[in-house]
N, CA, C and O atoms as CSV, one atom per row, in Angstrom:
chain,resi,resn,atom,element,x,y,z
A,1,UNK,N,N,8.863,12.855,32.048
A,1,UNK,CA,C,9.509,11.887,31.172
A,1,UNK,C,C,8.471,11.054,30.425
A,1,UNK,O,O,7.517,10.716,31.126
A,2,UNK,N,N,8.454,10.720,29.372
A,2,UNK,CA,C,8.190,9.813,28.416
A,2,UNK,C,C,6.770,10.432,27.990
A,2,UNK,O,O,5.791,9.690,27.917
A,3,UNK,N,N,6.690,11.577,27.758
A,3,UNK,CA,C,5.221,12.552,27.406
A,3,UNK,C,C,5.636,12.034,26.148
A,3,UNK,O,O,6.194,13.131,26.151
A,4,UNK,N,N,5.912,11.515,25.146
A,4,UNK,CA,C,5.841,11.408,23.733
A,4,UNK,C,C,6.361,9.507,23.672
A,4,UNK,O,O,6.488,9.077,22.525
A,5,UNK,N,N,6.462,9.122,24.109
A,5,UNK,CA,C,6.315,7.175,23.922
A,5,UNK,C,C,5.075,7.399,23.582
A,5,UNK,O,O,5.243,8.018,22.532
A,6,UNK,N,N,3.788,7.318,23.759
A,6,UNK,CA,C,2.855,6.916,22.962
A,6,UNK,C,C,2.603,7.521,21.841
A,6,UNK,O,O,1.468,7.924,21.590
A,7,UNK,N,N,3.577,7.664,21.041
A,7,UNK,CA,C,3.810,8.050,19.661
A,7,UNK,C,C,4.681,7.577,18.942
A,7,UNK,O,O,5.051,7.981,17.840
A,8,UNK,N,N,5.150,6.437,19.718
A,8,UNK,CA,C,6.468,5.396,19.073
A,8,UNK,C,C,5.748,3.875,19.259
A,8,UNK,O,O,5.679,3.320,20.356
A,9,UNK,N,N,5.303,3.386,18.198
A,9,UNK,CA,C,4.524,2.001,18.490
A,9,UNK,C,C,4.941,1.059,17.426
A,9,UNK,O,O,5.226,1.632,16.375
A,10,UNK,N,N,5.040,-0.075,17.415
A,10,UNK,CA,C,5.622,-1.230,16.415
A,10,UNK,C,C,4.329,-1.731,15.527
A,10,UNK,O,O,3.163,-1.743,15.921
A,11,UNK,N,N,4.791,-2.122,14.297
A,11,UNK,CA,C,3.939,-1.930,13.400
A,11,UNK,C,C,3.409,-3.268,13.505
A,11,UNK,O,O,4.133,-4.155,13.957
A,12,UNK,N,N,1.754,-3.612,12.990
A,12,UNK,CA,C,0.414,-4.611,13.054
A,12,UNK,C,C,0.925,-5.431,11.972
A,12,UNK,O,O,1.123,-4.838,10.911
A,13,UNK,N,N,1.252,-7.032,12.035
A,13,UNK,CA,C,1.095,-7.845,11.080
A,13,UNK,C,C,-0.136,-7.902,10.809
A,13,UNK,O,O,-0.858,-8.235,11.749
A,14,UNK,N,N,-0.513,-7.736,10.051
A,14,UNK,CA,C,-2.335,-8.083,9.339
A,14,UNK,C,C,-1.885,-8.721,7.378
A,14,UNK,O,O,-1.021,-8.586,6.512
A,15,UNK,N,N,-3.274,-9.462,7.655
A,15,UNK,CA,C,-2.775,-10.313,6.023
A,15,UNK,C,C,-3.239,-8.895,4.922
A,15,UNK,O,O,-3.542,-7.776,5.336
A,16,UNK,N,N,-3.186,-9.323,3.466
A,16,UNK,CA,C,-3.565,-8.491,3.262
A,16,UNK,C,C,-5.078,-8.295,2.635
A,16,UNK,O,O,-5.572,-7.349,2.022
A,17,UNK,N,N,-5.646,-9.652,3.061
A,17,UNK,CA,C,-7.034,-10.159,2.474
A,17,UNK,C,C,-7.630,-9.095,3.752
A,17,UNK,O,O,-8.844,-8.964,3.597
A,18,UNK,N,N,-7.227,-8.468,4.711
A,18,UNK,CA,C,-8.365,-8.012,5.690
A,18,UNK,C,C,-8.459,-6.453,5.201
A,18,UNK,O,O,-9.146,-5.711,5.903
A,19,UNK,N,N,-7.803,-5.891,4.022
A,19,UNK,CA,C,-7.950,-4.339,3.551
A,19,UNK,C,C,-9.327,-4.669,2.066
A,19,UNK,O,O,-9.382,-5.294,1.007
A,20,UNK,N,N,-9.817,-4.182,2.528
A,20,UNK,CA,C,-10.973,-3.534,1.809
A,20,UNK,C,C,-10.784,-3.607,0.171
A,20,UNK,O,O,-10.645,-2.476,-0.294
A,21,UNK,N,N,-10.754,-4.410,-0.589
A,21,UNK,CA,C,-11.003,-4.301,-2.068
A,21,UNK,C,C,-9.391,-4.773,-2.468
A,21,UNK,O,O,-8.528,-4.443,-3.282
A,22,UNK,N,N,-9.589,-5.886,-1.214
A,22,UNK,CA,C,-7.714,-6.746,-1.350
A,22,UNK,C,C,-8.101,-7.829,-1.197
A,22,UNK,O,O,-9.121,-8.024,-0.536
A,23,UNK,N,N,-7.180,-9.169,-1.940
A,23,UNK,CA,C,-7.947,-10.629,-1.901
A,23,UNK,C,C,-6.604,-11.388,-1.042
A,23,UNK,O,O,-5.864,-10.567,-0.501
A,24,UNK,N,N,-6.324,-12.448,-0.913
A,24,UNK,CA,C,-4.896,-13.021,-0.203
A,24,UNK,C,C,-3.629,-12.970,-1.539
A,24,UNK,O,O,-3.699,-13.077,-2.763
A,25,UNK,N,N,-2.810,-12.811,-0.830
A,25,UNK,CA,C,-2.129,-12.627,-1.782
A,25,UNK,C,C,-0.311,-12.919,-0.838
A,25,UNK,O,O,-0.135,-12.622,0.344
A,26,UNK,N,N,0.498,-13.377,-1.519
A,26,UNK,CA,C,1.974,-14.474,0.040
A,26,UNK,C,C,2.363,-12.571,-0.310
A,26,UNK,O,O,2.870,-12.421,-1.422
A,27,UNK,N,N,2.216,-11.551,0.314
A,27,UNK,CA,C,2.731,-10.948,0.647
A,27,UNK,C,C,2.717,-9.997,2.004
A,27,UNK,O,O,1.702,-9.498,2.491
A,28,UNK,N,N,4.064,-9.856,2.506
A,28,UNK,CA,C,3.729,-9.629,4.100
A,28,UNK,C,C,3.271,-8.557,3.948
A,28,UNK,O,O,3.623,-7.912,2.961
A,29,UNK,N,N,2.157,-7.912,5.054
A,29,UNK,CA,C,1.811,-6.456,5.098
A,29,UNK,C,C,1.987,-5.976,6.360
A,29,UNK,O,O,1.272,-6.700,7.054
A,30,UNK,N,N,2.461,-5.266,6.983
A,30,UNK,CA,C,2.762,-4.290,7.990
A,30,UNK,C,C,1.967,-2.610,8.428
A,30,UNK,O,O,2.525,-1.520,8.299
A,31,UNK,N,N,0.715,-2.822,8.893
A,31,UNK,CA,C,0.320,-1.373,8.958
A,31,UNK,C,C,1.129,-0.804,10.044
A,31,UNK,O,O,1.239,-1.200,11.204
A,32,UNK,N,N,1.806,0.440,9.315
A,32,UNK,CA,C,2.643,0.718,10.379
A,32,UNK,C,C,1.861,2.371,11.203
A,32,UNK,O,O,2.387,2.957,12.149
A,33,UNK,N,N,0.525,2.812,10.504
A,33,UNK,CA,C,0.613,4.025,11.098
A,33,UNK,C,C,-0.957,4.112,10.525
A,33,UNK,O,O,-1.284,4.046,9.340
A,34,UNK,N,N,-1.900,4.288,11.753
A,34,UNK,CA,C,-3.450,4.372,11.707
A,34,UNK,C,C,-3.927,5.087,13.216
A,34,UNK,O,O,-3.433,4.990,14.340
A,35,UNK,N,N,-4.985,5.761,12.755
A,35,UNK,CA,C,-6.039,5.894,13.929
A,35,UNK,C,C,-5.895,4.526,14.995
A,35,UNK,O,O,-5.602,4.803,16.158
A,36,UNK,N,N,-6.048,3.371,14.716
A,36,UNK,CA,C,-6.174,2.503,15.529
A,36,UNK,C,C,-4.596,2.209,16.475
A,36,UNK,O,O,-4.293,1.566,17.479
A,37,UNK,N,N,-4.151,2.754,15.863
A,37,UNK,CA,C,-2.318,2.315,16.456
A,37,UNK,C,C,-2.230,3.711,17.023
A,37,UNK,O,O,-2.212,3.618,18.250
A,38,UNK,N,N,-2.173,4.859,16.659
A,38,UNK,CA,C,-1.737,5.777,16.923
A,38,UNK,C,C,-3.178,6.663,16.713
A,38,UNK,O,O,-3.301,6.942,15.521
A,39,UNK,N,N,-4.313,7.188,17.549
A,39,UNK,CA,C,-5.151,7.968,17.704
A,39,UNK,C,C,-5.526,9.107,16.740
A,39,UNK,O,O,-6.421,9.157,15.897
A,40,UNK,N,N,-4.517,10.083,17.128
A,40,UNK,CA,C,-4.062,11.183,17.128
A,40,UNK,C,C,-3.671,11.708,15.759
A,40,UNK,O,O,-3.681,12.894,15.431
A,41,UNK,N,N,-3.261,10.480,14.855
A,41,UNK,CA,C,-2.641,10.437,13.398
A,41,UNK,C,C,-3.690,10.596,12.588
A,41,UNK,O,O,-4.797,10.130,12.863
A,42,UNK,N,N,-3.445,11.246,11.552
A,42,UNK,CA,C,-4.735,11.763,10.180
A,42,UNK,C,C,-3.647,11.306,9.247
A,42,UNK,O,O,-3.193,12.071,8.397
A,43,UNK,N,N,-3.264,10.189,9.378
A,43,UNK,CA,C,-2.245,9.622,8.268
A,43,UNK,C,C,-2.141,7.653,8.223
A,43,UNK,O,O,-1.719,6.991,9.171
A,44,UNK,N,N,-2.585,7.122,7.034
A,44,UNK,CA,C,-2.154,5.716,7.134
A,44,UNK,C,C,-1.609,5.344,6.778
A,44,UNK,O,O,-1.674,5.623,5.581
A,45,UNK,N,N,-0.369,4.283,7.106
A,45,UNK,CA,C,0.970,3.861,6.316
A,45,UNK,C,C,0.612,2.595,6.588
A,45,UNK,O,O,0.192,2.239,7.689
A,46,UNK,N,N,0.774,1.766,5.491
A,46,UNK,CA,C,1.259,0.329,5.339
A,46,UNK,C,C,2.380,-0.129,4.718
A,46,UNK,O,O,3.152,0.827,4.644
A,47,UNK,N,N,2.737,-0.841,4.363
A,47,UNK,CA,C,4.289,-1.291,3.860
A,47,UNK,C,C,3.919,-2.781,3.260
A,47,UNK,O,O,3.241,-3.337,4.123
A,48,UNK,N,N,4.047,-3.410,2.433
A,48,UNK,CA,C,4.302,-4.591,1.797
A,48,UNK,C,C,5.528,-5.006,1.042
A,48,UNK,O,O,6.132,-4.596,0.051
A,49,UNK,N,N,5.666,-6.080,1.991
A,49,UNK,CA,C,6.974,-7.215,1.865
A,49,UNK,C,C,6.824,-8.039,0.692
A,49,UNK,O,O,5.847,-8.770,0.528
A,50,UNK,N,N,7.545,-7.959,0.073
A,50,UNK,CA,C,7.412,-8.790,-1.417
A,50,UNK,C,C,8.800,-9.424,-1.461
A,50,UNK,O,O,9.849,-8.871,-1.792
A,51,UNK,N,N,8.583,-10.894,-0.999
A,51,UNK,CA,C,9.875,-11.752,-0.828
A,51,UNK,C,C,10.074,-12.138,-2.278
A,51,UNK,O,O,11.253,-12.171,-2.630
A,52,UNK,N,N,9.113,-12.454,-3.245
A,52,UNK,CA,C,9.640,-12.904,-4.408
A,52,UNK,C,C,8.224,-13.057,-4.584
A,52,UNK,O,O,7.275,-13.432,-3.895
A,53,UNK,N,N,8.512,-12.430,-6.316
A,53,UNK,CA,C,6.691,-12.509,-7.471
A,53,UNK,C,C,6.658,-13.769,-7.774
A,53,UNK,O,O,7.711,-14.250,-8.193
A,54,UNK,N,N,5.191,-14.854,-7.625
A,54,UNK,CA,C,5.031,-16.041,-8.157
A,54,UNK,C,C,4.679,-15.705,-9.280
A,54,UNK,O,O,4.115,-14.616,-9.388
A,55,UNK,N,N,4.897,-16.522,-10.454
A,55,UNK,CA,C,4.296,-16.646,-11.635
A,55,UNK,C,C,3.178,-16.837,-11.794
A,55,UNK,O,O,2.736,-17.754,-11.102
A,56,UNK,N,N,2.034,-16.035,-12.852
A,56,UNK,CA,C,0.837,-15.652,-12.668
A,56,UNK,C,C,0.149,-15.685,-11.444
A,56,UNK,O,O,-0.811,-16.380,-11.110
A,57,UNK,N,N,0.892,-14.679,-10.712
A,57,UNK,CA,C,0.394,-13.887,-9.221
A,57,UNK,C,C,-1.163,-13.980,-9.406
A,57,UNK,O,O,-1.387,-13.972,-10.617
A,58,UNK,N,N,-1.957,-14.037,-8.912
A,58,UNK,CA,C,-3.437,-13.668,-9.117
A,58,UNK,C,C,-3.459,-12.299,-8.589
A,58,UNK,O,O,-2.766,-12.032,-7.607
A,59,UNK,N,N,-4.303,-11.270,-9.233
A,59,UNK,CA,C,-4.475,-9.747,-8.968
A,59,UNK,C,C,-5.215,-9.834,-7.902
A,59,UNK,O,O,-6.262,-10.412,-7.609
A,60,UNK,N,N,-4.356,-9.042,-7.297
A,60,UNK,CA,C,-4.937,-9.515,-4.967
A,60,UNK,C,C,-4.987,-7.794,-5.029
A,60,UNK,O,O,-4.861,-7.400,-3.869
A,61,UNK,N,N,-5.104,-6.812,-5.827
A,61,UNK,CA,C,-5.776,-5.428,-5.694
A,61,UNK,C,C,-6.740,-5.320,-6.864
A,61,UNK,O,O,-6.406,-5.220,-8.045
A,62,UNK,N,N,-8.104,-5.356,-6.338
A,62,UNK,CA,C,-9.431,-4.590,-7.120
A,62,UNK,C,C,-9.378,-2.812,-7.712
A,62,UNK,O,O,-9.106,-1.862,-6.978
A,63,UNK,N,N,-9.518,-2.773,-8.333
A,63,UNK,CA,C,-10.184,-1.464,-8.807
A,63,UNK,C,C,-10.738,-0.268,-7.813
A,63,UNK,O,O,-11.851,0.148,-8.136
A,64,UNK,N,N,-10.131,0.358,-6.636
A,64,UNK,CA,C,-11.532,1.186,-6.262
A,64,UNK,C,C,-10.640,2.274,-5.876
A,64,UNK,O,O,-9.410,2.229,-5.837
A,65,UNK,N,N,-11.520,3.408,-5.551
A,65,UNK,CA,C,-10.791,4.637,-4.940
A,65,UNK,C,C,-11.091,4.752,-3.415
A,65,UNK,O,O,-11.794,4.098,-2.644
A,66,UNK,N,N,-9.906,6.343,-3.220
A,66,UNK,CA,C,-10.758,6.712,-1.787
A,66,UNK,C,C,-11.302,8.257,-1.877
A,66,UNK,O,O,-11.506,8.961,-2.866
A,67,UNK,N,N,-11.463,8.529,-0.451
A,67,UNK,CA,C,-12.096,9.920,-0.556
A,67,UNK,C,C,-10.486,11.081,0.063
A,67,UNK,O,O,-10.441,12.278,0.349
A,68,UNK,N,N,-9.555,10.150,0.051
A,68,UNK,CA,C,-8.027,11.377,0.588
A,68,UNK,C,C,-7.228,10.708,-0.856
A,68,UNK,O,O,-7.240,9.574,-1.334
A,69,UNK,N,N,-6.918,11.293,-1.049
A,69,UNK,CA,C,-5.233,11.202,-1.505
A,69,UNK,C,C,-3.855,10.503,-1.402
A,69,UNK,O,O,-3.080,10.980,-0.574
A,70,UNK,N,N,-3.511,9.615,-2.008
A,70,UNK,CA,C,-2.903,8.354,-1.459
A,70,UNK,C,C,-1.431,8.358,-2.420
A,70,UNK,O,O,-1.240,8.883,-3.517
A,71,UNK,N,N,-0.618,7.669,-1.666
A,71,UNK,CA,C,0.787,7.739,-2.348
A,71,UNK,C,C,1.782,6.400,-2.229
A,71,UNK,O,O,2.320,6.170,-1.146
A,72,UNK,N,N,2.010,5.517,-3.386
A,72,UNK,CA,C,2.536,4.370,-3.206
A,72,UNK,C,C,3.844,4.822,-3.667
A,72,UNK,O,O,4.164,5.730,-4.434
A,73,UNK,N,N,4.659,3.788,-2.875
A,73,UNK,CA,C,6.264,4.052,-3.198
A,73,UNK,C,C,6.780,2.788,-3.457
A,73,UNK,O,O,6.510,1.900,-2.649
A,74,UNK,N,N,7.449,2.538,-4.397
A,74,UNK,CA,C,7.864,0.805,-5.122
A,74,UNK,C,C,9.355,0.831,-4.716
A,74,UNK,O,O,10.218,1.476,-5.311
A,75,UNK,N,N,9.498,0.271,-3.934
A,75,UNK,CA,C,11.400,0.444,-3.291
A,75,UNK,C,C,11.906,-1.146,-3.448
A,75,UNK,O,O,11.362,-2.157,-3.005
A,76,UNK,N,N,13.150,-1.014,-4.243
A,76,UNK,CA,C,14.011,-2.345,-3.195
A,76,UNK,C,C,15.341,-2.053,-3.916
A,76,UNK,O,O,15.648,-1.140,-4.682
A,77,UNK,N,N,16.040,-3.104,-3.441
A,77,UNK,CA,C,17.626,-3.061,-3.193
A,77,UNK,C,C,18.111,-2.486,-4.830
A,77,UNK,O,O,18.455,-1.382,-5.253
A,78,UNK,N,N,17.945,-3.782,-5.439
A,78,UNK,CA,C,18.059,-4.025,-7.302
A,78,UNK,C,C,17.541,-3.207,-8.083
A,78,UNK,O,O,17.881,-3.279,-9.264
A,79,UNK,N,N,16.522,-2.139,-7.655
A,79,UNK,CA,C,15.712,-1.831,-8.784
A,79,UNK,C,C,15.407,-2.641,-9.750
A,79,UNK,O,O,15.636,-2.182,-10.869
A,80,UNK,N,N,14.737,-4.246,-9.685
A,80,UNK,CA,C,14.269,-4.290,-10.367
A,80,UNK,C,C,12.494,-4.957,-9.901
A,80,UNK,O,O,11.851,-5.760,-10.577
A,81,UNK,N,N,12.138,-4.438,-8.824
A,81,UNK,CA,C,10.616,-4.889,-8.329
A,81,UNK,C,C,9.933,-4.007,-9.148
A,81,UNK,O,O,10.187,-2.811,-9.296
A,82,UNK,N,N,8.844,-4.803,-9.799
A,82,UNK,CA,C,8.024,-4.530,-11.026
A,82,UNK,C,C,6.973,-4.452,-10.893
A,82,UNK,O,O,6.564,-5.501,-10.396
A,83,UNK,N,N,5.622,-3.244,-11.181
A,83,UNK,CA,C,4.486,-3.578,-11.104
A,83,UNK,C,C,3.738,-2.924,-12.263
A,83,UNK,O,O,4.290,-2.019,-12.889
A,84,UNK,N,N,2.257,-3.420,-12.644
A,84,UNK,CA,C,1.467,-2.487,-13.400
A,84,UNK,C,C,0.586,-1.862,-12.669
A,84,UNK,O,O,-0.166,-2.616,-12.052
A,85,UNK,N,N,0.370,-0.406,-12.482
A,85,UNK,CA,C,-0.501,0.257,-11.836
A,85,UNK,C,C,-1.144,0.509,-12.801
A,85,UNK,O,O,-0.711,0.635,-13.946
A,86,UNK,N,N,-2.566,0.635,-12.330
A,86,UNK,CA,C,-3.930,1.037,-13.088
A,86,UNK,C,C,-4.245,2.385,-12.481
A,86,UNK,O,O,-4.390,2.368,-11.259
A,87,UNK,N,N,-4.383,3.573,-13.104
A,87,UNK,CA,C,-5.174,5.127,-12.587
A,87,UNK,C,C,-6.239,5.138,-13.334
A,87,UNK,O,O,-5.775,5.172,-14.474
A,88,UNK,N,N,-7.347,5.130,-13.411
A,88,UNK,CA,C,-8.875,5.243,-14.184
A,88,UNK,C,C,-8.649,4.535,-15.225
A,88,UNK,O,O,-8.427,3.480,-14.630
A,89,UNK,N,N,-8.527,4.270,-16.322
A,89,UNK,CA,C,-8.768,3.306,-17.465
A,89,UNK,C,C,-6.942,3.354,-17.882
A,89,UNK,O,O,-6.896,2.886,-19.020
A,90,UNK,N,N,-5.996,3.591,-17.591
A,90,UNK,CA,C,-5.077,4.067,-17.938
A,90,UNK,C,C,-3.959,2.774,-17.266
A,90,UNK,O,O,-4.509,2.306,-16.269
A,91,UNK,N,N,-2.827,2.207,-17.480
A,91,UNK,CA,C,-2.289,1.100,-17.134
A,91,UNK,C,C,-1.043,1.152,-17.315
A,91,UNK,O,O,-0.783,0.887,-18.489
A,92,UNK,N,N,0.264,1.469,-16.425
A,92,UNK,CA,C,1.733,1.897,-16.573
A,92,UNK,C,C,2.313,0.557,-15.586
A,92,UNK,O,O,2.011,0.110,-14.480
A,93,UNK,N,N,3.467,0.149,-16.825
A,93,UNK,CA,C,4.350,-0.944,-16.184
A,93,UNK,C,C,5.485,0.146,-15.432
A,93,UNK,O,O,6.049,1.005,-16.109
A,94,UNK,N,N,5.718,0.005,-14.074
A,94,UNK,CA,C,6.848,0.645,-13.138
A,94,UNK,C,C,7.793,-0.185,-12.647
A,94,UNK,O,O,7.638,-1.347,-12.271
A,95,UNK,N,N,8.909,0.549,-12.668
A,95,UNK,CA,C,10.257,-0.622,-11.910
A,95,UNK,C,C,10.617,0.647,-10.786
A,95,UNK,O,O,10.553,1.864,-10.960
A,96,UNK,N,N,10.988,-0.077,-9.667
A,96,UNK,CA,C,11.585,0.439,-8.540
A,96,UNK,C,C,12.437,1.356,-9.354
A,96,UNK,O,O,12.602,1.324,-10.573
A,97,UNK,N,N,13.080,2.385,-8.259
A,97,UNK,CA,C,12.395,2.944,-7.496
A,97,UNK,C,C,11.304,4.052,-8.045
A,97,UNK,O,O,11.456,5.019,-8.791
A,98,UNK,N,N,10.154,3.526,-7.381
A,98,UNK,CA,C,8.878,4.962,-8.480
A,98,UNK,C,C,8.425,5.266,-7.359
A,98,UNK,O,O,8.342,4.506,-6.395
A,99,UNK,N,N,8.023,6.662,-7.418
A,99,UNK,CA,C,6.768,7.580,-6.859
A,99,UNK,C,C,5.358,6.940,-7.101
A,99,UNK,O,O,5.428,6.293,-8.146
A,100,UNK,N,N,4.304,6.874,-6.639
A,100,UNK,CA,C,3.109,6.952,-7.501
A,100,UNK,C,C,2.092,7.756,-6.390
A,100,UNK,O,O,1.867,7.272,-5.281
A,101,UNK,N,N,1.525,9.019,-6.833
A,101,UNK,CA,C,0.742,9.872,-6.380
A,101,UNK,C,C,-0.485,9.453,-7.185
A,101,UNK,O,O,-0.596,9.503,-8.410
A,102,UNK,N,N,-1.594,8.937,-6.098
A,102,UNK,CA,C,-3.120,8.749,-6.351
A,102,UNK,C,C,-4.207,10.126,-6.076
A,102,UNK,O,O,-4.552,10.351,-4.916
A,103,UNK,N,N,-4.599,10.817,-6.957
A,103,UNK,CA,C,-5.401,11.779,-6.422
A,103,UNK,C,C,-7.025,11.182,-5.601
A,103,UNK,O,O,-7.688,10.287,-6.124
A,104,UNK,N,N,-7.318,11.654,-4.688
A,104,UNK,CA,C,-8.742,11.267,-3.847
A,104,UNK,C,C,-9.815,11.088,-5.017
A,104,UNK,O,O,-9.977,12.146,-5.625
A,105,UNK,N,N,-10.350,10.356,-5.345
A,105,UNK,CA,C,-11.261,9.926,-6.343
A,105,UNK,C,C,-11.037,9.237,-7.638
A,105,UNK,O,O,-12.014,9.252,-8.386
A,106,UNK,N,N,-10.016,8.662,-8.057
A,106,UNK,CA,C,-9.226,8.383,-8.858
A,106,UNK,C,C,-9.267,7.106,-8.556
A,106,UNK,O,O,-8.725,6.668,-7.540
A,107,UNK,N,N,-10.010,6.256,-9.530
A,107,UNK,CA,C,-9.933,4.945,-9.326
A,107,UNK,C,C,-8.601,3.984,-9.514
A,107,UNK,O,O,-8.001,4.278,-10.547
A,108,UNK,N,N,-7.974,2.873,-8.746
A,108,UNK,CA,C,-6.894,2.404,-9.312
A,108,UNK,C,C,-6.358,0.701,-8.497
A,108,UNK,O,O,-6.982,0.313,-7.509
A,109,UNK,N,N,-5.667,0.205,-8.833
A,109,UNK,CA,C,-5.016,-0.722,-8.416
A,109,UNK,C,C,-3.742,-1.055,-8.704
A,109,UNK,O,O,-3.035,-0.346,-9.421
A,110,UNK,N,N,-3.419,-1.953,-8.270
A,110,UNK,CA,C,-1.587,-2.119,-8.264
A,110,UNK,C,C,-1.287,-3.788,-8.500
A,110,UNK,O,O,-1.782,-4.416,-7.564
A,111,UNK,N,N,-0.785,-4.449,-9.239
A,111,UNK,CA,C,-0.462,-5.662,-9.844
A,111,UNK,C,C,0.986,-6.134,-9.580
A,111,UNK,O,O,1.879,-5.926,-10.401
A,112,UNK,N,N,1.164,-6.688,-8.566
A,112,UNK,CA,C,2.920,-7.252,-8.837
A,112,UNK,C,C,3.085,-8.431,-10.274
A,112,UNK,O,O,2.462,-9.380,-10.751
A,113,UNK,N,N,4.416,-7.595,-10.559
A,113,UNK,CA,C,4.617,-8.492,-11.752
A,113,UNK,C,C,5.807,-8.802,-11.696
A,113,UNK,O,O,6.053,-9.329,-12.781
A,114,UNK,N,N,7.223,-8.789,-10.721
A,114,UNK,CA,C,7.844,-9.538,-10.285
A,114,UNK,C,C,9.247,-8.961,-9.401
A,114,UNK,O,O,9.143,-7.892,-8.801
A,115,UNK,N,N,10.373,-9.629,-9.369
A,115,UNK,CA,C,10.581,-8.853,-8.173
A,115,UNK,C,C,10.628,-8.872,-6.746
A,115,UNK,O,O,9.619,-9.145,-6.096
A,116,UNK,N,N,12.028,-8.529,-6.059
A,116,UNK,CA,C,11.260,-8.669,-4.640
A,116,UNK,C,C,11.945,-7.056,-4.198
A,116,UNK,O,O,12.912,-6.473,-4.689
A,117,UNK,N,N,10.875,-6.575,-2.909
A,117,UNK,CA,C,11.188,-5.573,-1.877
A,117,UNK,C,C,10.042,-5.082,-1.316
A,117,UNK,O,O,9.432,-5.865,-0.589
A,118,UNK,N,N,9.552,-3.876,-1.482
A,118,UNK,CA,C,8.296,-2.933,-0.343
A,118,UNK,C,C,7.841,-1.989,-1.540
A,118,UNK,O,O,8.347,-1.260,-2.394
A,119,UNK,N,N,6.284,-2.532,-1.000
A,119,UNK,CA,C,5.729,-1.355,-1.510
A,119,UNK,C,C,5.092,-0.900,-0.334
A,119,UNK,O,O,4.913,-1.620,0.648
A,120,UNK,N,N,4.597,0.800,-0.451
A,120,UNK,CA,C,4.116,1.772,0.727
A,120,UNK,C,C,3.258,1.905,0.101
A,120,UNK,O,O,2.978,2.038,-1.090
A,121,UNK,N,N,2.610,1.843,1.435
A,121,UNK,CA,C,1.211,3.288,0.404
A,121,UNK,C,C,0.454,3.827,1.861
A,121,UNK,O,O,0.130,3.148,2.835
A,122,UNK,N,N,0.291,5.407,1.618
A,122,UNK,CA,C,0.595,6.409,2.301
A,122,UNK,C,C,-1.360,6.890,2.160
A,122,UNK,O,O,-1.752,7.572,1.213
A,123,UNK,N,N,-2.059,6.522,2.957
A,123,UNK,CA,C,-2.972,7.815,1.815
A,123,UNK,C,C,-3.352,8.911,3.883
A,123,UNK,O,O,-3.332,8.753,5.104
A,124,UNK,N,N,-3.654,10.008,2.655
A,124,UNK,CA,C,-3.010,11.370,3.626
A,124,UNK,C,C,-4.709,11.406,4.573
A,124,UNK,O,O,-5.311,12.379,4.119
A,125,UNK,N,N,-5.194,11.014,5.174
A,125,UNK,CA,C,-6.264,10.860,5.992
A,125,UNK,C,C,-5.978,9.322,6.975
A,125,UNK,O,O,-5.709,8.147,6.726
A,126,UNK,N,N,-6.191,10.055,8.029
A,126,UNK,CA,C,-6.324,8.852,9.288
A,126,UNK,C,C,-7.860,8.117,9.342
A,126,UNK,O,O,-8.096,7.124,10.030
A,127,UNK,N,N,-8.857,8.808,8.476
A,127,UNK,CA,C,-10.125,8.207,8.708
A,127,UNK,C,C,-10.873,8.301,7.142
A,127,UNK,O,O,-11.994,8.798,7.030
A,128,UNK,N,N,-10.179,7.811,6.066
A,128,UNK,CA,C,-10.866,7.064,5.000
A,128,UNK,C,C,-11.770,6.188,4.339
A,128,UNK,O,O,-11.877,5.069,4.839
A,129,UNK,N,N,-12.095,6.313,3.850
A,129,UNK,CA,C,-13.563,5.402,3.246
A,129,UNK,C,C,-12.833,5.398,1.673
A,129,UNK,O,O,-12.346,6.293,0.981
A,130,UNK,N,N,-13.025,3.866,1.478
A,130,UNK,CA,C,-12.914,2.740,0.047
A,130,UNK,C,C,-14.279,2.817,-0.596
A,130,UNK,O,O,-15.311,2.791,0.074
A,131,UNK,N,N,-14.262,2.901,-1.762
A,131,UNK,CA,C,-15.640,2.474,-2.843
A,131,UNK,C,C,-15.033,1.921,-4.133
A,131,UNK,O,O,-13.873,2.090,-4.508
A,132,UNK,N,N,-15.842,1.344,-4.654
A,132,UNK,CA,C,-15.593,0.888,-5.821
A,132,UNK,C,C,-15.705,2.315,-7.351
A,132,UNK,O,O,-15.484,1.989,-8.517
């Protein structure tokens, strides 16, 4: 019995000033799925809580890539949570609900611009490295 509970674990409040090429920013973050939580996983999930966009948000995501392949998902109730994503010099305003597939080397960032619900972001390696 219970050969698979340590593969069911509750997800890490962490701010989001402690991710790598992220500044503070009032939104909740939830890592729900890492090497550090779960070993065994070659997959990282986080989730961000976006109770409501302040007016001129300060940009709390930098510019940088990784070395896997990463996938943000813009969800909420209304469809109307709003962001501008940046892919290499390139800059698209998105409204819930969007896909956004990051290829591994592909520089980019993500801007809330208003709106409330979750954004994900998925990138497909449990043991990644950030650069500018």
């Amino acid at each position: 019995m219970n050969r698979y509970k340590k593969f069911i674990k509750k997800g890490i409040k962490e701010p989001l000033s402690t991710v790598e090429f992220h500044t503070f920013a009032p939104i909740k973050r939830v890592s729900m799925l890492s090497k550090k939580i779960i070993p065994k996983s070659d997959t990282h999930i986080a989730i961000h809580v976006i109770d409501s966009a302040q007016k001129n948000m300060l940009d709390y995501s930098l510019l940088h890539k990784h070395n896997a392949d990463e996938i943000n998902l813009i969800i909420s109730d209304n469809d109307k949570l709003k962001y501008e994503i940046q892919l290499g010099d390139e800059k698209y305003r998105v409204t819930s609900p969007t896909t956004i597939f990051i290829p591994k080397g592909v520089r980019h960032k993500a801007k809330l611009i208003s709106g409330k619900g979750t954004f994900v972001c998925i990138i497909l390696s449990g043991k990644y490295t950030s650069s500018k």
